[in-house]
TORDRENGU-532767 format. One line per field, with one value per residue: residue number from 1; residue in three letters; x, y, z of N, C-alpha, C in turn. Coordinates in steps of 0.2 Angstrom, whole numbers, plus 5000, padded with zeros to 4 digits. Example, Ala and Ser with C-alpha at 12.3 -4.5 7.8 and 13.67 -1.06 7.14 Angstrom:
2
resi: [1,2] $
resn: [ala,ser] $
nu: [5066,5064] $
nv: [4972,4989] $
nw: [5039,5035] $
cau: [5062,5068] $
cav: [4978,4995] $
caw: [5039,5036] $
cu: [5066,5064] $
cv: [4984,5000] $
cw: [5039,5039] $
END
This chain:
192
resi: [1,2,3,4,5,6,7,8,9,10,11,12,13,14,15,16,17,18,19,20,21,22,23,24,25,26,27,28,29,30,31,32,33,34,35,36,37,38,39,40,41,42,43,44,45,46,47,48,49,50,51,52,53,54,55,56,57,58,59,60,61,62,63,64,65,66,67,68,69,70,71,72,73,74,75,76,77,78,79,80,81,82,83,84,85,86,87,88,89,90,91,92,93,94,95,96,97,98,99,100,101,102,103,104,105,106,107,108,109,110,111,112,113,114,115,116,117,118,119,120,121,122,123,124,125,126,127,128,129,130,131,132,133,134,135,136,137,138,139,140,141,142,143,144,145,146,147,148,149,150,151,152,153,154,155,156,157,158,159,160,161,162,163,164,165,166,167,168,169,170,171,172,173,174,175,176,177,178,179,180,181,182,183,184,185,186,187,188,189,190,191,192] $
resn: [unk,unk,unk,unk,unk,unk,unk,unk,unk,unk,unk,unk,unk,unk,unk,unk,unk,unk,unk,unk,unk,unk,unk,unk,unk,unk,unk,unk,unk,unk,unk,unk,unk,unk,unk,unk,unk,unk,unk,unk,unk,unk,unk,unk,unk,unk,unk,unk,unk,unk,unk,unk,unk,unk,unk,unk,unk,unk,unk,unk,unk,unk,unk,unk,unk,unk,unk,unk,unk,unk,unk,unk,unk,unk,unk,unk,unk,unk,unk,unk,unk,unk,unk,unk,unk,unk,unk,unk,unk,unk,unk,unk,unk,unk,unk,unk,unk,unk,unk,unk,unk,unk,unk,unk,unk,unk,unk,unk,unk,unk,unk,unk,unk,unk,unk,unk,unk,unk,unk,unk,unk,unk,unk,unk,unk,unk,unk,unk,unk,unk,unk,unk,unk,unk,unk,unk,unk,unk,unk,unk,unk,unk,unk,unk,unk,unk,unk,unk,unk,unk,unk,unk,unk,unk,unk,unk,unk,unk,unk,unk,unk,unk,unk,unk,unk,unk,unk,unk,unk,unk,unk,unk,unk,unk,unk,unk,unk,unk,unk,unk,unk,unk,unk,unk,unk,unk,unk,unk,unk,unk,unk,unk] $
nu: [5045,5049,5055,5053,5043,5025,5009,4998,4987,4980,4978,4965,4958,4966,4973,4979,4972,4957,4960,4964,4952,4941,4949,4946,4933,4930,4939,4930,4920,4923,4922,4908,4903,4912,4902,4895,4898,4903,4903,4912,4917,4910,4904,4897,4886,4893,4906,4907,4905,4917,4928,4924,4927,4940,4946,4941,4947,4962,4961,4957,4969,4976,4972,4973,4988,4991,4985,4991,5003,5016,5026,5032,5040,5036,5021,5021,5029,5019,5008,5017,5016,5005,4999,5005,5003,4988,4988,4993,4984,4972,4979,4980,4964,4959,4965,4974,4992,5000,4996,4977,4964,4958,4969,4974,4988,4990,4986,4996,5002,4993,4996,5011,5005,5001,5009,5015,5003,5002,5013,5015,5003,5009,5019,5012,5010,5023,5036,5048,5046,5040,5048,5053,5044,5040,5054,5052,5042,5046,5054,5047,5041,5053,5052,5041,5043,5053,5047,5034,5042,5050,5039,5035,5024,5027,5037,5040,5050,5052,5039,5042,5053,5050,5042,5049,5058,5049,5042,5055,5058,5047,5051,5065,5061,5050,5060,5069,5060,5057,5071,5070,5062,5066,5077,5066,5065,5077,5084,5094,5086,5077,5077,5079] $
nv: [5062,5052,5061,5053,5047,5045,5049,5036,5034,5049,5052,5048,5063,5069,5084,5083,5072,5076,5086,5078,5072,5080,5088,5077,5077,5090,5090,5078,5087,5097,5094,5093,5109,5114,5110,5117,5130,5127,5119,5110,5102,5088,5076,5059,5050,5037,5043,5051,5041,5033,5041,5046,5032,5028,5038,5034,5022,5027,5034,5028,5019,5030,5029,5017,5014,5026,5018,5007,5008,5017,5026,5042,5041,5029,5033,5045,5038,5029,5041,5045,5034,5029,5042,5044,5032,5036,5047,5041,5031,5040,5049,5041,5035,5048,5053,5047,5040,5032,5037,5041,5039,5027,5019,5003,4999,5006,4996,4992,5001,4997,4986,4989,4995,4985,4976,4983,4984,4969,4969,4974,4967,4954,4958,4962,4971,4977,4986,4984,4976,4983,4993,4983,4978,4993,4996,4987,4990,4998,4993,4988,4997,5002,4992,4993,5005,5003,4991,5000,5008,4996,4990,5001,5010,5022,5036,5037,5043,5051,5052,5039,5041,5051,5044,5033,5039,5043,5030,5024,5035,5034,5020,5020,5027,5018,5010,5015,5016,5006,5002,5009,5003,4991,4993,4996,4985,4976,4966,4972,4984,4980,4979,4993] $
nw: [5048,5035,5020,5007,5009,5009,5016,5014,5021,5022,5009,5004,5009,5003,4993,4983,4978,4976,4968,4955,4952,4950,4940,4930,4929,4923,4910,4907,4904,4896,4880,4880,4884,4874,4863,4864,4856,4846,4833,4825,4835,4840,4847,4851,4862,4866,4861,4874,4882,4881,4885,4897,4904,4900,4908,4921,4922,4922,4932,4943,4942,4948,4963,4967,4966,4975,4988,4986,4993,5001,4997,4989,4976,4971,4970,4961,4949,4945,4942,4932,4925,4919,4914,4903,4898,4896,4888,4874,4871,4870,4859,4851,4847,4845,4834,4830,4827,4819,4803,4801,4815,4812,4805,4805,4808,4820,4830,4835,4845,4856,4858,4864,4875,4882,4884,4896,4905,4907,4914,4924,4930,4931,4940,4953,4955,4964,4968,4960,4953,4945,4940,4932,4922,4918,4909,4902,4894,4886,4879,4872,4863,4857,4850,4842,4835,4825,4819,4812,4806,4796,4790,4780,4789,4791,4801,4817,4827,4835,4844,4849,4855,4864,4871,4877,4886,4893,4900,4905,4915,4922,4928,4934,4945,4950,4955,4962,4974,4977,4981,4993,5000,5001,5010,5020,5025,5029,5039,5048,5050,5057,5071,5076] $
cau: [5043,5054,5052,5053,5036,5017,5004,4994,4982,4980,4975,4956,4955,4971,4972,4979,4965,4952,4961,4964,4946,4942,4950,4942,4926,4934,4940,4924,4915,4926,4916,4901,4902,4913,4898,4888,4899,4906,4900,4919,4918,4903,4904,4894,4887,4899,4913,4908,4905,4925,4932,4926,4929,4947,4947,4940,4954,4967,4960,4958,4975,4981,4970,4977,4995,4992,4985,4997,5014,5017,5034,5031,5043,5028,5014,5025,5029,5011,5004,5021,5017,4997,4997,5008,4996,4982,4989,4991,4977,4967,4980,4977,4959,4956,4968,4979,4997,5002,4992,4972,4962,4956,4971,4975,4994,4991,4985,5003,5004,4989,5003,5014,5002,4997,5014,5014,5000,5002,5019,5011,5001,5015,5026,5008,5012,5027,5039,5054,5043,5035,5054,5056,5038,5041,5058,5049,5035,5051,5058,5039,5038,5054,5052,5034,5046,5058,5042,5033,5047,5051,5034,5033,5021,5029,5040,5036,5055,5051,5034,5048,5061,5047,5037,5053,5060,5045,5044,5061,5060,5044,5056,5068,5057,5048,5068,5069,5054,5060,5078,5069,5057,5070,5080,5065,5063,5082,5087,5095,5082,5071,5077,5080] $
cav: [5057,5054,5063,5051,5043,5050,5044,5036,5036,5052,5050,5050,5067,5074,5091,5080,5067,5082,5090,5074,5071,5086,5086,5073,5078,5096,5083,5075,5091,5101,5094,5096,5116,5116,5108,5124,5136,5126,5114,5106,5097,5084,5071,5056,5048,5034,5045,5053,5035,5030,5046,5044,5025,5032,5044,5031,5017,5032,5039,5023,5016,5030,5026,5009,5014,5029,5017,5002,5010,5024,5029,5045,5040,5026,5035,5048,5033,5028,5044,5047,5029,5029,5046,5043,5029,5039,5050,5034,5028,5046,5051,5034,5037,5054,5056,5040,5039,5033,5040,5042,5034,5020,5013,4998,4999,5010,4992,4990,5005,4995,4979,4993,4996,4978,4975,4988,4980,4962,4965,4976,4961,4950,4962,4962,4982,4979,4991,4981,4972,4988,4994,4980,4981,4998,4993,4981,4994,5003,4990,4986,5006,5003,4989,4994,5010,4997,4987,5005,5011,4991,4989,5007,5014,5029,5036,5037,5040,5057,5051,5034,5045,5054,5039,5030,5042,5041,5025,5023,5036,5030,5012,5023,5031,5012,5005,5019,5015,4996,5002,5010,4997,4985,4996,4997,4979,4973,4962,4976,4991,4978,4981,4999] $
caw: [5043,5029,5011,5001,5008,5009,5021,5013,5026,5022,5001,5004,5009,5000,4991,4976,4977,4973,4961,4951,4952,4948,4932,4926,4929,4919,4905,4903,4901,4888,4876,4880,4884,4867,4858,4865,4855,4841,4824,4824,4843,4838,4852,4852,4866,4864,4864,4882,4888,4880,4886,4903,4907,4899,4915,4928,4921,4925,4939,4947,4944,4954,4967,4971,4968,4982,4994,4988,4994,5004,4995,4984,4970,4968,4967,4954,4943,4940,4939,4928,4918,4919,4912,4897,4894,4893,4880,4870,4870,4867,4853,4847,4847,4842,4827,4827,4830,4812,4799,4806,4818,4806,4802,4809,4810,4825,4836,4837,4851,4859,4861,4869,4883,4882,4889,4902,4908,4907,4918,4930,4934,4935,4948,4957,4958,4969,4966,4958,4946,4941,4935,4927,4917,4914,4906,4896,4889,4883,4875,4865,4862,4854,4844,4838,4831,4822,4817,4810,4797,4791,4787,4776,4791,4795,4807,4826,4831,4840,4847,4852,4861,4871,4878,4880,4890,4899,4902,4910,4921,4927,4931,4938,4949,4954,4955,4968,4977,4980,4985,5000,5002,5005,5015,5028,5027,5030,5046,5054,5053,5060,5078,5076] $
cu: [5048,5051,5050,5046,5029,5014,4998,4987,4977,4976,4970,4954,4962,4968,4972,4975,4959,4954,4962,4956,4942,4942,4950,4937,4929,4935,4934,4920,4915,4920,4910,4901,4904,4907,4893,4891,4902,4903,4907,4918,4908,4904,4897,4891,4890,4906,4913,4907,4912,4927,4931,4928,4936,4949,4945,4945,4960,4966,4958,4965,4979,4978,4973,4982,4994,4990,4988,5005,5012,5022,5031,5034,5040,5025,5019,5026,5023,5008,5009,5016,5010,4993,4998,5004,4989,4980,4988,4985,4972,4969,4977,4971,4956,4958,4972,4987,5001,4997,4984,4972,4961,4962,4974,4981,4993,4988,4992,5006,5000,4993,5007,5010,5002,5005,5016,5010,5000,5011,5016,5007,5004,5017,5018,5008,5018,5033,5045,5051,5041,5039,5055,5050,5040,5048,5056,5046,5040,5053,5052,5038,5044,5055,5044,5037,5049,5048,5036,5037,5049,5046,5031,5026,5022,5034,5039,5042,5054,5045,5038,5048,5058,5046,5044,5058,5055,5043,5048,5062,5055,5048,5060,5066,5053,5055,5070,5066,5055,5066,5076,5064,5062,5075,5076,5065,5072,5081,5089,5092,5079,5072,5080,5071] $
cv: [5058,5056,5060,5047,5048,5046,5040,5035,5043,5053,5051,5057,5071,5078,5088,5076,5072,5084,5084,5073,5074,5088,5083,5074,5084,5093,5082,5081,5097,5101,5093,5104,5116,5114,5111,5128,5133,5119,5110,5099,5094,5077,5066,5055,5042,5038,5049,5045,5032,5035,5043,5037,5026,5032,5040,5027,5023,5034,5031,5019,5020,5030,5022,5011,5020,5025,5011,5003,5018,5030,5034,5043,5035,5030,5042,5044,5032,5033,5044,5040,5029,5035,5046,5037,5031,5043,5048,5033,5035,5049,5046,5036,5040,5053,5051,5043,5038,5032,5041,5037,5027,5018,5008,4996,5003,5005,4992,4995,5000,4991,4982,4993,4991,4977,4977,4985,4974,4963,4968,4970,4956,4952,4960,4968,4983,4984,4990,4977,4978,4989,4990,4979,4987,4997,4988,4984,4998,5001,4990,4993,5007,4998,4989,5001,5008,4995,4993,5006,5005,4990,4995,5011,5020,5030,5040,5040,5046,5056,5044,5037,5047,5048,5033,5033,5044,5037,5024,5029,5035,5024,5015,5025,5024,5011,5010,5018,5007,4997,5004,5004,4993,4986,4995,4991,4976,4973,4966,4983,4986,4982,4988,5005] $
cw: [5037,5023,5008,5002,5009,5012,5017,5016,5024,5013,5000,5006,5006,4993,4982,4973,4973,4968,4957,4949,4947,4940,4929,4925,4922,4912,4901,4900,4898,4885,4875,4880,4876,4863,4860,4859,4848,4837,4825,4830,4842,4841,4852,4860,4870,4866,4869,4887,4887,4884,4896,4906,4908,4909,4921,4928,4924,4932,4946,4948,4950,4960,4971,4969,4974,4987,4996,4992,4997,5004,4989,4975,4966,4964,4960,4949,4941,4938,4931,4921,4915,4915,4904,4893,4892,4889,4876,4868,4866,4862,4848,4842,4843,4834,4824,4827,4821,4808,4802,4810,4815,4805,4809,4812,4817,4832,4838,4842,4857,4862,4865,4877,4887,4886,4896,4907,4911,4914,4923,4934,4937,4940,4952,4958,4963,4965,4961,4951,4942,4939,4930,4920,4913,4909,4899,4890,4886,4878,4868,4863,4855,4845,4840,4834,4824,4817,4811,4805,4796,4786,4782,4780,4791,4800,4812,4830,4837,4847,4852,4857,4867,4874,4881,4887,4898,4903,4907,4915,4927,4931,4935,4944,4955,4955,4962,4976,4982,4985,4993,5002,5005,5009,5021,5028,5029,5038,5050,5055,5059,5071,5079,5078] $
END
């Protein structure tokens, strides 16, 4: 079997399957124990039904990207980009990105995602579309940075550089995933 693919056959009972699971559940139930031993961690029950949906939204994307594609450098892209959005969103959240959660400047990571997402649908998750999304969410990550120090929010340039670095090697990683994709489908694997 070549490296750079995974069975996905195999997915539903893999070792990494469980332990993603796992850690969600784990996730979920921090704060609940911390909110045995400590006055600070004061969780609604709101913020354990956001939190978890959070962690099904993530834990389900990499679902369907392990059982869409069989090419490792896939399923590593989406955990890579799936995860990076769920930082997002949970800094977002918790403490806010620029200045607290409450302000409202901090929709303008939401539109980042919001890209991410919307091209994902377009590629349909194929692997070539997915680089070129990821590419995209790079760009709206960059011009939500630009768009933040015009308008006297703040600056995000260090919080930029990570996610865009993140980003692009997600696409990288999907731009990989295609190059072999299209290799096994050329005209003369076929009678190989």
């Amino acid at each position: 079997m070549n490296t750079a693919t995974i069975g996905s056959h195999h997915w539903p009972t893999s070792l990494w399957r469980k332990l993603m699971w796992s850690g969600a559940i784990a996730l979920l139930l921090a704060p609940a124990v911390a909110m045995q031993f400590s006055t600070e961690v004061n969780w609604t029950l709101v913020d354990f039904l956001v939190f978890g949906t959070m962690l099904a939204i993530a834990g389900g994307s990499v679902e369907i990207a392990a059982r869409a594609s069989r090419d490792q450098a896939y399923l590593i892209a989406t955990i890579l980009s799936v995860g990076a959005g769920f930082l997002m969103v949970w800094a977002n959240l918790a403490v806010g990105i620029i200045g607290n959660e409450d302000n409202p400047a901090n929709l303008i990571f939401f539109a980042v995602l919001g890209v991410g997402i919307l091209g994902a649908l377009i590629a349909r998750l194929r692997p070539a579309g997915m680089a070129h999304a990821l590419h995209a969410t790079a760009l709206a990550q960059f011009a939500a940075a630009i768009t933040a120090a015009a308008m006297g929010w703040g600056q995000v340039w260090v919080f930029t550089a990570i996610y865009i670095a993140l980003w692009l090697i997600a696409a990288r990683l999907y731009a990989n995933a295609a190059e072999r994709e299209a290799l096994m489908n050329h005209p003369d694997r076929q009678g190989a």
